[in-house]
Residue frames as qw, qx, qy, qz and C-alpha x, y, z in Angstrom:
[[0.005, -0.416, -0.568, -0.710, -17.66, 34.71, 2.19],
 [0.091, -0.555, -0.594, 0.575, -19.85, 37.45, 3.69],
 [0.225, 0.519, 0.252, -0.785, -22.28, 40.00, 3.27],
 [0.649, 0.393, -0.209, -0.617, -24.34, 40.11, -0.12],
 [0.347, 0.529, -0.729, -0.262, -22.35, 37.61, -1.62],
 [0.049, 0.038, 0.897, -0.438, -22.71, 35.21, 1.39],
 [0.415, 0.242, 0.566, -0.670, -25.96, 35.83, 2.08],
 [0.581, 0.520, -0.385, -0.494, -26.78, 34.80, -1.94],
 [0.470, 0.068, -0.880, 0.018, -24.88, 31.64, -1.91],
 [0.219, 0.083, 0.817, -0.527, -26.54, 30.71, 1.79],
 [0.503, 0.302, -0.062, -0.807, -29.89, 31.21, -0.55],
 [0.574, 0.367, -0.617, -0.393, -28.95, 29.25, -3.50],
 [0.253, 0.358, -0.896, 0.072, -27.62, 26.54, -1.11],
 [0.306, 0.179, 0.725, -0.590, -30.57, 26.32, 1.05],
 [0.689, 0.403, 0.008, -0.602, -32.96, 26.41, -2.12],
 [0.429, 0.491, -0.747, -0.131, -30.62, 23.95, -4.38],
 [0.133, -0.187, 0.827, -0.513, -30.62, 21.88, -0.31],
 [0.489, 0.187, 0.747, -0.411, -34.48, 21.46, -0.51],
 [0.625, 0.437, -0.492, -0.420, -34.78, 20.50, -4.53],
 [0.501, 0.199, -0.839, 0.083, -32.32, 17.60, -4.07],
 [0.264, -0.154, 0.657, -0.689, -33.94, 17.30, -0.15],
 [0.666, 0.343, 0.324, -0.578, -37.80, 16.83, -1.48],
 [0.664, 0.420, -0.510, -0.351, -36.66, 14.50, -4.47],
 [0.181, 0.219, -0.937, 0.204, -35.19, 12.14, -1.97],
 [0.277, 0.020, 0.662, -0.696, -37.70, 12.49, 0.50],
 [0.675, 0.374, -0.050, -0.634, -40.79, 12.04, -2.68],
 [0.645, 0.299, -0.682, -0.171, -39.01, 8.62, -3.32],
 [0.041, 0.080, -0.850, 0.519, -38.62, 7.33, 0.45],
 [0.447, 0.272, 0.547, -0.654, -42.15, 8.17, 1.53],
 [0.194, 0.430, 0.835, 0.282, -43.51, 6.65, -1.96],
 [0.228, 0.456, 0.510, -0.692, -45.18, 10.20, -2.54],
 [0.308, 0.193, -0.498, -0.787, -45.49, 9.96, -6.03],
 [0.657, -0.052, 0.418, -0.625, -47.86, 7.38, -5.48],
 [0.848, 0.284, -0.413, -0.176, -46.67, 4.52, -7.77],
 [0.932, -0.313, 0.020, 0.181, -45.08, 2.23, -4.81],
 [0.692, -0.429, 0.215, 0.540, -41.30, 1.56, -4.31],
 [0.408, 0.856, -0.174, -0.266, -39.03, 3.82, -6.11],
 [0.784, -0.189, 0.540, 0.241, -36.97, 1.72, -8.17],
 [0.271, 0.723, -0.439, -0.460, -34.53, 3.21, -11.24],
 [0.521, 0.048, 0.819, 0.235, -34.79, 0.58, -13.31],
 [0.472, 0.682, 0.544, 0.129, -37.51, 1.83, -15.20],
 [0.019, -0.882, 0.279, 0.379, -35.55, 5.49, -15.61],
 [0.288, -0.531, 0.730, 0.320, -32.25, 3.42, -16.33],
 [0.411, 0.277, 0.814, 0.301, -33.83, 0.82, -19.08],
 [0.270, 0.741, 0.571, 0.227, -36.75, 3.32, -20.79],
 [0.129, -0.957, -0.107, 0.237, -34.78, 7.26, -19.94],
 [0.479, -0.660, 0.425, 0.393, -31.95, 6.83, -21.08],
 [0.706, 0.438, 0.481, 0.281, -32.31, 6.72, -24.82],
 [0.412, -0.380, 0.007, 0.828, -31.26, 10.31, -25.32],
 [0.434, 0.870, 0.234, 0.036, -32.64, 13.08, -27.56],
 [0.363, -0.256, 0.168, 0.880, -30.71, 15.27, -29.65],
 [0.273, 0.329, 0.366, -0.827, -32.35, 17.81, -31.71],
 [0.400, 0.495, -0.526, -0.564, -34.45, 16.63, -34.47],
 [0.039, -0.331, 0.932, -0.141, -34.31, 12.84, -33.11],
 [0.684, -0.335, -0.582, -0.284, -37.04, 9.96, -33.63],
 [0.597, -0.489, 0.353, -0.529, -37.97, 10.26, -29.72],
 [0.937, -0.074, 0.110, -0.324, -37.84, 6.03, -30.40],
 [0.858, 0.446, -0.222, 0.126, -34.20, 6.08, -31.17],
 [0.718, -0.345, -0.065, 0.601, -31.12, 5.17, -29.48],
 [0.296, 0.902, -0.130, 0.287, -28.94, 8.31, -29.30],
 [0.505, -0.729, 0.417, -0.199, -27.28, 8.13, -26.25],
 [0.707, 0.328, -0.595, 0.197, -24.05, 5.56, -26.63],
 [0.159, -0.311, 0.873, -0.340, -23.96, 5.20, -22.72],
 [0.678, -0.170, -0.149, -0.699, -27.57, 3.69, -23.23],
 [0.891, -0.030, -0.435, -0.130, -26.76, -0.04, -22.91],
 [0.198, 0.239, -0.707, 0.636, -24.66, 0.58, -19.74],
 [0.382, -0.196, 0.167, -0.888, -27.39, 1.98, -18.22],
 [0.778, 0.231, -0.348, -0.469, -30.00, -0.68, -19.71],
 [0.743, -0.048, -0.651, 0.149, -27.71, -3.87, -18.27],
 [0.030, 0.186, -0.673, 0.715, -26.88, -1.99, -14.95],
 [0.719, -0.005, 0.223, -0.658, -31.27, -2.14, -14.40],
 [0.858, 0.034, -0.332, -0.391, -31.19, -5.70, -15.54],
 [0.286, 0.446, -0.645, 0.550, -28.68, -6.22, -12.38],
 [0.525, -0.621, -0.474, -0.339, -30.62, -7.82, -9.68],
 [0.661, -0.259, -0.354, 0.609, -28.03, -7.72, -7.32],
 [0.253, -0.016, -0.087, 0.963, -26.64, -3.92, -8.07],
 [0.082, -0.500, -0.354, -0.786, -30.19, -2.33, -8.30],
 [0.491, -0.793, -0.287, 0.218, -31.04, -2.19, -4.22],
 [0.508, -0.343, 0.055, 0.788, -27.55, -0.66, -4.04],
 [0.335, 0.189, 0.179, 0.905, -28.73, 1.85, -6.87],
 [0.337, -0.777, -0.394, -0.356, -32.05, 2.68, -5.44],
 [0.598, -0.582, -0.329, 0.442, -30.39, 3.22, -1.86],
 [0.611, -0.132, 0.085, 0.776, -27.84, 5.54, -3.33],
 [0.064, -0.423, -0.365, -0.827, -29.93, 7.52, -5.55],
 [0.375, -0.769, -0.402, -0.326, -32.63, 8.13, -2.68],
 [0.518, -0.708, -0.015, 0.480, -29.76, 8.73, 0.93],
 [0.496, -0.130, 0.171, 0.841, -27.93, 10.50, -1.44],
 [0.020, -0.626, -0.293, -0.722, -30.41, 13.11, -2.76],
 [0.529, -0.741, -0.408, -0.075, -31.64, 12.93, 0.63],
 [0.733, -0.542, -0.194, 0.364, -28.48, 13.59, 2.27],
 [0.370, 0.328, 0.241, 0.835, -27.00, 16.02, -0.27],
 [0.115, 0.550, 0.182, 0.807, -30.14, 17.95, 0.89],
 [0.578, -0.740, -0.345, -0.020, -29.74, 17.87, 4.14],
 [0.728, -0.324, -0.014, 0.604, -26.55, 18.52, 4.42],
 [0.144, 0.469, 0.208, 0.846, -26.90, 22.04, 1.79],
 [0.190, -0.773, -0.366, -0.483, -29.94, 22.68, 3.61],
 [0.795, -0.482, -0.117, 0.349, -27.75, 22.51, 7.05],
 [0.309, 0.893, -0.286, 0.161, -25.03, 24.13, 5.68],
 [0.912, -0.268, 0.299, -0.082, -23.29, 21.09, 6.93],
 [0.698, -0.112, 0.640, 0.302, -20.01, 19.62, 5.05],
 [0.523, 0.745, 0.038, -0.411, -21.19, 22.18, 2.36],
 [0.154, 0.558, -0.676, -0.457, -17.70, 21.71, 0.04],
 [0.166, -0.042, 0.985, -0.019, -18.40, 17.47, 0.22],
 [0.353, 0.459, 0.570, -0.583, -21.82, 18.36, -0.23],
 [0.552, 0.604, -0.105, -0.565, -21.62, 20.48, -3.30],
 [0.000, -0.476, 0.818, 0.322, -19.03, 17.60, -4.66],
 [0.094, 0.099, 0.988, 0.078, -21.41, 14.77, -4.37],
 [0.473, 0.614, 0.447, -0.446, -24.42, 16.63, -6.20],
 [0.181, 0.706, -0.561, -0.394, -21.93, 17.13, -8.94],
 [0.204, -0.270, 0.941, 0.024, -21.31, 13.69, -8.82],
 [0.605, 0.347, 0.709, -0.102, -25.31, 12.26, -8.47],
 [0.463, 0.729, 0.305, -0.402, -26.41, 15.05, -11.13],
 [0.171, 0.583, -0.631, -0.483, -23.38, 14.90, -13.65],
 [0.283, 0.012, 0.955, -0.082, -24.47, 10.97, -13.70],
 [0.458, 0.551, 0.619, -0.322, -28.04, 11.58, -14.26],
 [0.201, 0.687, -0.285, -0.637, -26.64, 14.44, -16.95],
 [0.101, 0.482, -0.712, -0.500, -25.07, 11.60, -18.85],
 [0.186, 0.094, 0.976, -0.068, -27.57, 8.93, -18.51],
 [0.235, 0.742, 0.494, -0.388, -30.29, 10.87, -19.56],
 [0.519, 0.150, 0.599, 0.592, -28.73, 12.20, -22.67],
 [0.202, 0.778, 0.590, -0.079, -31.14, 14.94, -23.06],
 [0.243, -0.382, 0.211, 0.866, -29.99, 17.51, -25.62],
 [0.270, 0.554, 0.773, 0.151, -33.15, 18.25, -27.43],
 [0.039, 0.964, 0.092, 0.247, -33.60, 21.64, -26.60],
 [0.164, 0.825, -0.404, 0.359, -29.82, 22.50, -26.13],
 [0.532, 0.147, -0.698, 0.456, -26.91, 21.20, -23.50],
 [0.045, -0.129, 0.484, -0.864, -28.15, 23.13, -20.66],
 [0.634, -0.450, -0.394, -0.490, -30.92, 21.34, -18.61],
 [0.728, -0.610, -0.123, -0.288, -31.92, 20.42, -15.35],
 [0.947, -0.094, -0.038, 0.306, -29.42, 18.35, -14.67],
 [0.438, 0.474, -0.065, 0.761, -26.21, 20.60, -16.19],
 [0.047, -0.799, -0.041, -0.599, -27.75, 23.24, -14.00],
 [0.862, -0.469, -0.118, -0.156, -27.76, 21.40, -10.78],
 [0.850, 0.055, 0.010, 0.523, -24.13, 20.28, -11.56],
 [0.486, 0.432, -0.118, 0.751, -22.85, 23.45, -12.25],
 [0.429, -0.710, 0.086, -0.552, -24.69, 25.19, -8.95],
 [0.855, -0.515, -0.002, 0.068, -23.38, 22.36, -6.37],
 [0.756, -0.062, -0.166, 0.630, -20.17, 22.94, -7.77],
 [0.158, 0.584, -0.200, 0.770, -20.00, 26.47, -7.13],
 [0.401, -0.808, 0.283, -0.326, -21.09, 26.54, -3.64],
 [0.890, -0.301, -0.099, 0.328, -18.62, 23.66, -2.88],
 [0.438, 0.567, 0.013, 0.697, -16.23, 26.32, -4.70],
 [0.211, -0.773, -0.005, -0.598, -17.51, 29.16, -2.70],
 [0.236, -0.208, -0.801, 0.510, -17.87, 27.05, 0.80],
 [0.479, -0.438, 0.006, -0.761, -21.62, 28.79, 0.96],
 [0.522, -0.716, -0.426, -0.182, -22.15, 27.22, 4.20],
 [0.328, 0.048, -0.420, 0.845, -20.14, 29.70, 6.19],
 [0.292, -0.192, 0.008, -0.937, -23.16, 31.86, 5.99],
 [0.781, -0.068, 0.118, -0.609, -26.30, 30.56, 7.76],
 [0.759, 0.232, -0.602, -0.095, -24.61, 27.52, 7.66],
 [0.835, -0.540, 0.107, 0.006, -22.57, 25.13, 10.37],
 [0.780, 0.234, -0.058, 0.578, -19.75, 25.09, 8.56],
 [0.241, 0.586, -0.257, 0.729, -19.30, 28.41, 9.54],
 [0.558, -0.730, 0.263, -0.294, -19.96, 27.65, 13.56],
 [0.924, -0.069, -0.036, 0.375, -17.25, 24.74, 12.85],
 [0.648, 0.521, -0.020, 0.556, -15.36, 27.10, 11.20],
 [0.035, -0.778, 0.193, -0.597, -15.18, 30.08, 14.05],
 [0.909, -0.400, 0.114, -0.020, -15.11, 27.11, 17.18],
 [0.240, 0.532, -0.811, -0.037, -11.68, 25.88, 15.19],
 [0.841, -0.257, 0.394, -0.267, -13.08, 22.61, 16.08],
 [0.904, 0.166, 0.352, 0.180, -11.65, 21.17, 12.93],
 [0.041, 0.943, -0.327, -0.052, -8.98, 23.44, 12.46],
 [0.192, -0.660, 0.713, 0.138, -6.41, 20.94, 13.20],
 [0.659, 0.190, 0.617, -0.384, -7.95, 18.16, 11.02],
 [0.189, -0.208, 0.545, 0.790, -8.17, 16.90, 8.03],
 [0.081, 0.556, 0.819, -0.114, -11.82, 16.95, 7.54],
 [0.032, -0.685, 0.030, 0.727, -11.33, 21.26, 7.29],
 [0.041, 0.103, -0.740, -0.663, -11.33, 20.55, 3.43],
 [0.063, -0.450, -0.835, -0.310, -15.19, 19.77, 3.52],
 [0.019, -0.785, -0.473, 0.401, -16.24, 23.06, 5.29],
 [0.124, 0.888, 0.397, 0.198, -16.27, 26.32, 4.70]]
């Protein structure tokens, strides 16, 4: 991918890179200022769902009580705080890098298609945050936008991983 086109997706991916970058980074460093970050309270009290029209106090959402026993998990909730904070983190380091971009865009798909469904939120229409997020990481995995301004694209002209199978996460 080059010229306009390229230089567009290298944009998106580097803007898209320090969203999901600064959301990790605002949960590591505690900057919201309410101590550890810890998705329980998201996963038990966010995850009722809206549709439009909806008592704001009613279940809607039918994953809800997944969601709801996974936060009353003492065991699995370090493991979901870790994930949810090196993985925004690393999602946007690795966009903002242009770094592993295809593997990249796959596992923001992944955190934000999660959050899509756990969060249920279809008050004002299917298309929110979340949806949007999803459907931008998968196009630049699609695209491979870090050829441009990226490293994938000094992997990609080196041939370091040319003979590899690992060539399936660049560009």
């Amino acid at each position: 991918m080059n010229g306009t086109y390229g230089k567009a997706a290298a944009i998106m991916r580097i803007a898209l890179g320090l969203g999901f970058f600064y959301a990790g980074l605002e949960k590591a460093l505690q900057l919201g200022g309410g101590g550890a970050f810890n998705a329980a309270g998201f996963l038990k009290f966010a995850t009722l769902g809206t549709l439009p029209g909806s008592d704001p106090k009613v279940v809607v959402n039918p994953t809800h009580d997944l969601w709801v026993a996974l936060a009353g998990n003492a065991a699995l909730m370090p493991l979901v705080n870790f994930l949810v904070v090196s993985g925004e983190l690393a999602i946007g380091a690795a966009l903002i890098l242009g770094l592993a971009t295809r593997f990249a865009g796959i596992m923001g798909v992944l955190l934000t298609g999660i959050l899509f469904v756990a969060s249920w939120s279809f008050a004002n229409g299917v298309v929110n945050e979340q949806f949007l997020y999803a459907i931008l990481s998968g196009y630049l995995a699609v695209v491979g936008a870090g050829a441009v301004w990226g490293l994938d694209g000094v992997l990609a002209r080196t041939q370091v991983l040319a003979k590899t199978p690992l060539r399936v996460f660049v560009a």
